[in-house]
N, C-alpha and C positions, 0 to 999 in steps of 0.2 A: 551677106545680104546684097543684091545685086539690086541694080535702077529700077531695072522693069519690075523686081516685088514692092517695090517701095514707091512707086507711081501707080500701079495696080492696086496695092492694097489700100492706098486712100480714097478712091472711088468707089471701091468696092469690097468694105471689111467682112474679112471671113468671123465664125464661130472660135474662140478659144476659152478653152478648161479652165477650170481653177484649181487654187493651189491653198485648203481648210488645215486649221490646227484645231486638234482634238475637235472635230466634228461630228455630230450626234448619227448616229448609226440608222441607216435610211429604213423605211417602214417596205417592208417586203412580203408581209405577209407572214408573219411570225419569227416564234422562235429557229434558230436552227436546230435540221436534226440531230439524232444523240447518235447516229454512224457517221456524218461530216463532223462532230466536234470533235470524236475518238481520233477521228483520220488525221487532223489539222494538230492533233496534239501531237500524234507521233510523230506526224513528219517535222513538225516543229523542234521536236524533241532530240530528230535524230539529227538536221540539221546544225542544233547546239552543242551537239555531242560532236560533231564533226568542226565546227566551231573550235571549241573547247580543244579537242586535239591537236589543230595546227596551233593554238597558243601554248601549251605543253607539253608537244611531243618532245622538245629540244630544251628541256627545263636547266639540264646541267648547263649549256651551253651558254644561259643568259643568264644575269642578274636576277635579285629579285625583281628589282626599279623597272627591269624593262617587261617581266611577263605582268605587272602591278599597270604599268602604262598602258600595255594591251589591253586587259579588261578593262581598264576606265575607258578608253577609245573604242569597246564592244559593247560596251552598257550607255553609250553615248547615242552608237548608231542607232540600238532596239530602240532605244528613247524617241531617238526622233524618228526614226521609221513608225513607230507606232502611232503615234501622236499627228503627225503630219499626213497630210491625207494630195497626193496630186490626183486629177483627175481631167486629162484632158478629152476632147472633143474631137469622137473618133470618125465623126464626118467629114472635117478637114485635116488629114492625118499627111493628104500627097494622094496623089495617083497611084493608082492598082493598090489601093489596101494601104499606101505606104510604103509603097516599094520604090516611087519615083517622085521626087519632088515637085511640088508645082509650081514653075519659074514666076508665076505669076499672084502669087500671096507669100506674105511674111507672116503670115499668121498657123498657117501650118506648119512652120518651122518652131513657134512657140509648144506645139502642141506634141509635134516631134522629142520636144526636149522633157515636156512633163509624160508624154508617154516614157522616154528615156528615165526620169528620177523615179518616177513610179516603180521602175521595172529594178532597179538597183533598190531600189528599198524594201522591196519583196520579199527577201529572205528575214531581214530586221524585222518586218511584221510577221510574220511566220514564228520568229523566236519571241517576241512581245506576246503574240496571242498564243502560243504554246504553257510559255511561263504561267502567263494569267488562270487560264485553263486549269493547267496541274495544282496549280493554288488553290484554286476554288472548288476542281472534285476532290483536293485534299480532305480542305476543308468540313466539306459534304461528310464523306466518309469519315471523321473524326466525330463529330457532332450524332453521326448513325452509330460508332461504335459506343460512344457513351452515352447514349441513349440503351441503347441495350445488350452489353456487356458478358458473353457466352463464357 
């Protein structure tokens, strides 16, 4: 943080995002469609799977303790990728889009940084809403087959 953003920005405070936990899912006009839920599941799905194999592709090589530590520290992330919601304010992001800083606000630099958590959390919510997903058309499908049983 340099002078000139911290004497500029108290004359003249920019816009910054916020940072919700488990925050209600915004009204957009409905449900989503059932070809984006299929898609977000697979990809979700395939991205755990690729997950999943950097923690045991080298199973001999480690302990139980440490591949046991990996999942809790992967079941940690979804948690909180899923649950935590950043959203910042993509009007003060910096000059060109974000491409250049703007010497003269500190407040784009906050936004900077939740666009930054945001974007690292992304895969975590992708496996969060994957898991969810596959659960519940489980679910679905379980409830249909014993309903009517061929």
């Amino acid at each position: 943080m340099s002078l000139l953003e911290w004497f500029s920005e108290s004359s003249n405070p920019g816009p910054v995002g916020d940072v919700n936990i488990n925050a209600p899912d915004p009204d957009d006009g409905g449900p989503p469609k059932k070809w984006f839920i299929w898609i977000t599941v697979v990809i979700g799905l395939i991205v755990t799977g690729g997950v999943m194999y950097g923690l045991f592709h080298n199973y001999s090589d480690e302990g139980v303790r440490y591949i046991f530590l990996k999942c809790c520290y992967l079941a940690l992330y979804v948690v909180i990728s899923y649950f935590v919601n950043f959203t910042p304010n993509h009007t003060n992001i910096g000059w060109l889009g974000g491409l250049i800083d703007n010497p003269f606000r500190i407040s784009d630099d906050f936004n900077r940084w939740l666009l930054f958590a945001q974007i690292i959390l992304l895969p975590g919510k992708l496996i969060g809403y994957s898991l969810i997903m596959s659960w519940l058309i489980g679910q679905y499908y379980c409830k249909k087959l014993k309903r009517n049983p061929k």
